[in-house]
N, C-alpha and C positions, 0 to 999 in steps of 0.2 A: 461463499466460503467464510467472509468473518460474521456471519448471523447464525454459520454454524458452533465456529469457534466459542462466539459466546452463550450459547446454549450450553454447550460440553463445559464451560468453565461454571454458569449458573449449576448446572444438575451435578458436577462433583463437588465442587467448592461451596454451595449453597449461600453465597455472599449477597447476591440481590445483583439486579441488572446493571446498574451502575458502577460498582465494581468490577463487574464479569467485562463490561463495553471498554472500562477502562487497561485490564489487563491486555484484552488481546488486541486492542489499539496499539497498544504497546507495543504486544510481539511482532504487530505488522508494521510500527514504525524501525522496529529492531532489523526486521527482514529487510526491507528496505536500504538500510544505512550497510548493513554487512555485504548485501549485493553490490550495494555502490562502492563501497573499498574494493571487493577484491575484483568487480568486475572491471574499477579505475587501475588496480594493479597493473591488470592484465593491457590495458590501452583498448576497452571496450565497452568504457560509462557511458549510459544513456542510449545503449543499442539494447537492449532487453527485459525484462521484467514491469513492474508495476508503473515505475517512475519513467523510462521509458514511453511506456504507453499513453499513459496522463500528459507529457509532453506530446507526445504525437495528435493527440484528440486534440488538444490546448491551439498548438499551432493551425489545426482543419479548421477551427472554429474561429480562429481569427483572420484564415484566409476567407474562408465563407463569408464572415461580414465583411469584411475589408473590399470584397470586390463585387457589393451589391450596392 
């Protein structure tokens, strides 16, 4: 999804790669932080979306070494 993202920002914005990697790094750091507020509002941070996940994988991966 963000190799799409910056494709679509390279072909309308004609900026060059490095610019396009940057903007929608951005909007996924964006997405990111706004999930985490409202979903810490609600009393449900860290139960879904990206960051979520990346912690979940994070944790497998260090019970996997840890008990080899």
């Amino acid at each position: 999804m963000l190799l799409n993202n910056i494709e679509a920002l390279l072909i309308l914005l004609n900026y060059g790669y490095i610019i396009a990697t940057g903007l929608a790094l951005a909007g996924y750091a964006a997405r990111w932080l706004v999930e985490g507020i409202i979903l810490g509002t609600v009393g449900l941070e860290g139960d879904g979306g990206p960051i979520g996940d990346l912690s979940e994988l994070l944790s497998r991966i260090v019970r996997w070494f840890g008990s080899r």
